[in-house]
Structure formats: C-alpha cells, structure tokens
N, C-alpha and C positions, 0 to 999 in steps of 0.2 A: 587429413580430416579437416570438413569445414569450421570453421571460428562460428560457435553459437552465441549468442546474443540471449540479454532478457531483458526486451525493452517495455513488454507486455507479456501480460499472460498469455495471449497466444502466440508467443515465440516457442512456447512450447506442448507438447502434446497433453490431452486429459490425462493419459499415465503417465508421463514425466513429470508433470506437477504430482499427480497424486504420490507418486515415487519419492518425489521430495519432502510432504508432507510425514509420511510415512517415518525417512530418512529424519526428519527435524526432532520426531518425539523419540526417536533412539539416542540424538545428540543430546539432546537433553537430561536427557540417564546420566547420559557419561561424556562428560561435556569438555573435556581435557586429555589430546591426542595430541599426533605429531602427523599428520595428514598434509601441512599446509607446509612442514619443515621449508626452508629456505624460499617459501614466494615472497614474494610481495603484491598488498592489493594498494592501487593511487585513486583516493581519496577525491573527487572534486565537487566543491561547493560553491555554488552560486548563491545557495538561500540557508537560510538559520537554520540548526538542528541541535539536536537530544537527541531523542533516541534512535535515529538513523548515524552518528558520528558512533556514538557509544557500542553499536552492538557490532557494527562492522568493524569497528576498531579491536572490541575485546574478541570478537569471532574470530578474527585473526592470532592475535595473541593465545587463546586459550586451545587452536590446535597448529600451533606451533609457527606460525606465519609470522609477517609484520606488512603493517600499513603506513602509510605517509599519507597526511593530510593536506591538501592543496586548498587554496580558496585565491578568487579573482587577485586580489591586493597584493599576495605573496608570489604570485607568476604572471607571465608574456600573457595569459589568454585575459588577462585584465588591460593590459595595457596592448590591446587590436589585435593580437598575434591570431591571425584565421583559423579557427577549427580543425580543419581539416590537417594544420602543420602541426598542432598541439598534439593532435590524437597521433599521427605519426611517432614522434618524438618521444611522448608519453609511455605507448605502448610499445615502443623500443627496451625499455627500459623495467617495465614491471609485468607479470603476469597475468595483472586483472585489475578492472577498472570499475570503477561504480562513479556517477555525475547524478548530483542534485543540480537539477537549474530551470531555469521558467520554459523557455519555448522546448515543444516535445520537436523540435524540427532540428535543433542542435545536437541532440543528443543521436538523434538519427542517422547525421553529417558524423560528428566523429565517430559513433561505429563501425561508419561505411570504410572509414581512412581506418581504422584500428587494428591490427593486428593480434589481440587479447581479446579476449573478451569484457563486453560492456555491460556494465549492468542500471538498469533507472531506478534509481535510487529517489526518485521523484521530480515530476515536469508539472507543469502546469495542463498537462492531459490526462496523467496516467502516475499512478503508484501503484504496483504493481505487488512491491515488496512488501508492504502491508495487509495485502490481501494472502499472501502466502502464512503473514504469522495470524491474519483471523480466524483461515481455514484452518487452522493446524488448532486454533485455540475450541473453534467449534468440535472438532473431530475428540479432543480430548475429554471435554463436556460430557458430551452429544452423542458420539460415534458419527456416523456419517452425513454429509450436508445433502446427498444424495436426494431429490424430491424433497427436498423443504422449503419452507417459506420465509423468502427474507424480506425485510420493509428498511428500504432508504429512505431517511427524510431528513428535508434542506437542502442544501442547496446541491443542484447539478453539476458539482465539480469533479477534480481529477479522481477522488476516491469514490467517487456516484460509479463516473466512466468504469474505475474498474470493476468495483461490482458489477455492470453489465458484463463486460467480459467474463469476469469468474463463475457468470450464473449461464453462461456459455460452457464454460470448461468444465466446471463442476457440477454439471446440470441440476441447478436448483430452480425454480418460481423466485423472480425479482418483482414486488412492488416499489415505484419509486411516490413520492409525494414532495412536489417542488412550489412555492410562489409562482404565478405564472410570471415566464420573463426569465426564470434560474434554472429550466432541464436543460437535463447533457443533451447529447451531439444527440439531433436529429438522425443523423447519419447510422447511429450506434444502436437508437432504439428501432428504426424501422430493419434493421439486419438482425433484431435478435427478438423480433415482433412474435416469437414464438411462448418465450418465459418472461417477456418483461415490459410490466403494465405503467401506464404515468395516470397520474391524478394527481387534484389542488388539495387532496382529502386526508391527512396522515389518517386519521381513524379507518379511513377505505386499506390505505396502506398494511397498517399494523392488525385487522384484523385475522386473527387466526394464525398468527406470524409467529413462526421458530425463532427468528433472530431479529435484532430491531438497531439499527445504526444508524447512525449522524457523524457531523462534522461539526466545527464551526462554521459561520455564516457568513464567516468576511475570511478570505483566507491570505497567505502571505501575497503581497502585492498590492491587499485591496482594502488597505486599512482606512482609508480615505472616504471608505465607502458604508464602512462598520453603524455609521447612526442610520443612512438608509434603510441598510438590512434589518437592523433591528426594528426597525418600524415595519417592513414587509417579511418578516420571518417569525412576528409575535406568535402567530398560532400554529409556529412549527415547533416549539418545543416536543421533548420527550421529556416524559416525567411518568409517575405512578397512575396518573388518571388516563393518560394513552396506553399504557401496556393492559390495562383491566382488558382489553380487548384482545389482547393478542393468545398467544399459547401460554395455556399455565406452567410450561416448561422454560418462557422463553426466555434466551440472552438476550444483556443491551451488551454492544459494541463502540467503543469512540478509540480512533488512532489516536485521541491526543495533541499535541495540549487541551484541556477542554474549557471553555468558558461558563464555569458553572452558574445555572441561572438563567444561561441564556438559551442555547441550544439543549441542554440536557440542566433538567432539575439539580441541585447538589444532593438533594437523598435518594436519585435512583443512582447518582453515578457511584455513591459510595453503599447502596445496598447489595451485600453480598449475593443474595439470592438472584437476581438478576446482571449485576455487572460484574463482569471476568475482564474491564479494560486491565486490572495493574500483570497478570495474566500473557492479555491481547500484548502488552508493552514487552513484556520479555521475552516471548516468543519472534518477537522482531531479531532475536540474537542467533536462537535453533534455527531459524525456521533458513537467515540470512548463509550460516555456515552450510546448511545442507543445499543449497541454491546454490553455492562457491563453487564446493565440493564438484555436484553436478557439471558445470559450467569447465571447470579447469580437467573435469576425466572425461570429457566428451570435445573439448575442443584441441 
C-alpha cells in the first residue's frame, strides 16, 4: 500500500476529505478511544504554535497514542543535517509525521524520503489542516458548504491559497479581496478561474456571502513589515459595517491568533451571532484525529 501524504488538500479526494469531515464530528461525540494504541506522531517545528502543538498533541493522547515534540534547537535538522537524512531517520522511528516550517519545498523533500506518512501542519504556502477544522465548523452550523458563498479578505497568504483549493474540493464560490501587490499564486487562481473571483473591493467580496474570513496582515516571518501593512490593509478590515452585506445567516471565520482591531473589529470577533472562531479553534483537535486516523488505515 502506497504511503499517503497530506500536504494539500488536494492530496486527497472530495470524498476522502468529506469522509473526514464527517469522521471529525463523530470524534467529537466521543472523543476518547484506543485507535492510536501504541503509535507515535513526531512533532516538528520550525515556527510558533498554539493551537496546532495542542490539538496534535492531545489528538494523540486522547485516542491512545503518544507524540514527541521536535523543534530546530533540540535536533540535527537545526544544526544543517539535510532533510532528506532527517526524514529517513525520523520516519524509521515513528508512525506519522506532521512539520510546521516556512518553505512549502521542504516539506515536500522530506515526504519524498519518508517512509510514514507526513502531514503540513503549515508552510508558508499552504495550511491545509485548518481548512479541515473550518469545513467541519461550517458543516456543523450550516449543514453543507456545498454552492455557498465564501469572501477571503487580506492578505493573499498560505490560508487564502488554501481556501482556493478547498473551494476546489468542496465546490463552493470563493471571492477573494486583497491590497493590490498581496493576491495568492497567480498560478492558483487562473486554474480554479472557475469559483474564484479577485477584487480590491471587500464589499464586492462579502456581498451576499455565507461565510466571511480573514487573517492577520503580517504573518509569521514578516513582522518587520506589520506597520506597512497596516497602512495598506486599513480598509480591509472585517467588522459589523462589512458583514451588513453579506448573508443574514452568515459566519465570520479567523484561524487565529487574531489581532483585534486590526484585521477583524473586537466586537465582531467576540459576537456570538456571527463568530464560531473559539468553535473553528477546537475543531483543529477532531478534525486533526480524524485526518491521522485516515492517513495511518490507508497507508
């Protein structure tokens, strides 16, 4: 049996993710098995975390697994050891793998050498794993994301990109609305030129829109750059005065940390009626176990 991978959402089929979704809000029920009995997942980190340390970590623990935490400073791949000898070595050694770290090209290298499966835990292209616990938060809401409307605004980073893909996989309508200068991959939007629209307009964006999502504006890497953005991202905020346009039904979404104020108003983020993030954050735990699950009975 081939070693599957999820390094994108489209590593896997529209019904293997939706299987997954599916699978997250049953673990969620019952969230304490012996499924993972004797694996281990290895941990590695190149960038800060919360809620991706935490939910992988307890995901394991809570059906019956164990994890180890790796970061640059504590092993060889800190001090030059090539990738491609780390993944070897590594995945001699543990069942399953999840790497946060900047270039999406590393992660790509050590799954090629891996013998386990790997999973992106976040690059600087793509989070993949986050769009599993949005869909699974929308689905719960909502019922299906199936033909709805979703509005990206800000910046065109790794959780833009994946929202194109997911409105690929989960056939929905994507509006994005970016600063000119901050859309994703060119690349990304002329291949999915079918569901997914650019504009400088959030209101163009959020009109009519089921679901309404952002980021922060400077992301890990680019703190350096945080006062520019905020001068070229002032009139990307989300707040109460931009959702008047959207669906009277609709969710805000943010993965979090959020910089309240800036990217998202602090009374939409903490109004109940519209934001499901604290929700969207736990679901990063179901959504990640049912992903494992998947990944460890198919490879």
């Amino acid at each position: 049996m081939a070693i599957r991978h999820f390094l994108s959402l489209l590593d896997l089929s529209p019904q293997e993710l939706q299987g997954i979704i599916n699978r997250a809000i049953e673990l969620k029920k019952a969230p304490v098995n012996q499924v993972f009995a004797g694996k281990v997942l290895a941990m590695i980190f190149e960038k800060a975390s919360t809620r991706t340390r935490l939910s992988f970590e307890t995901g394991m623990a809570q059906m019956g697994g164990h994890a180890i935490f790796l970061s640059p400073r504590d092993t060889q791949l800190g001090r030059g050891e090539p990738i491609q000898d780390s993944a070897r070595v590594i995945s001699s050694m543990v069942d399953i793998v999840m790497v946060r770290t900047f270039a999406h090209q590393n992660i790509e290298l050590f799954a090629k050498h891996s013998s386990v499966p790997v999973i992106n835990a976040l690059t600087d292209d793509l989070h993949p794993c986050q769009l599993l616990a949005d869909i699974q938060t929308y689905v719960e809401q909502r019922g299906s994301i199936k033909g709805k409307k979703v509005a990206w605004i800000g910046d065109g980073n790794n959780m833009c990109q994946s929202y194109i893909n997911a409105a690929k996989q989960f056939d929905f309508e994507l509006r994005i609305a970016c600063p000119e200068g901050f859309e994703p991959s060119s690349k990304m939007l002329q291949a999915n030129s079918d569901r997914v629209s650019m504009s400088q307009d959030p209101k163009i964006a959020v009109s009519g829109a089921d679901l309404i999502v952002t980021d922060v504006w400077a992301s890990m890497g680019q703190e350096q750059e945080q006062k520019d953005r905020e001068q070229k991202f002032a009139d990307f905020q989300v707040n109460h005065n931009l959702l008047d346009g959207a669906a009277k039904d609709a969710l805000f979404m943010h993965c979090l940390p959020a910089h309240r104020g800036e990217e998202v108003s602090e009374a939409l983020l903490e109004d109940p009626k519209y934001s499901v993030v604290w929700s969207e954050a736990e679901n990063r735990l179901h959504a990640q176990k049912a992903l494992m699950e998947f990944l460890l009975a198919n490879s």
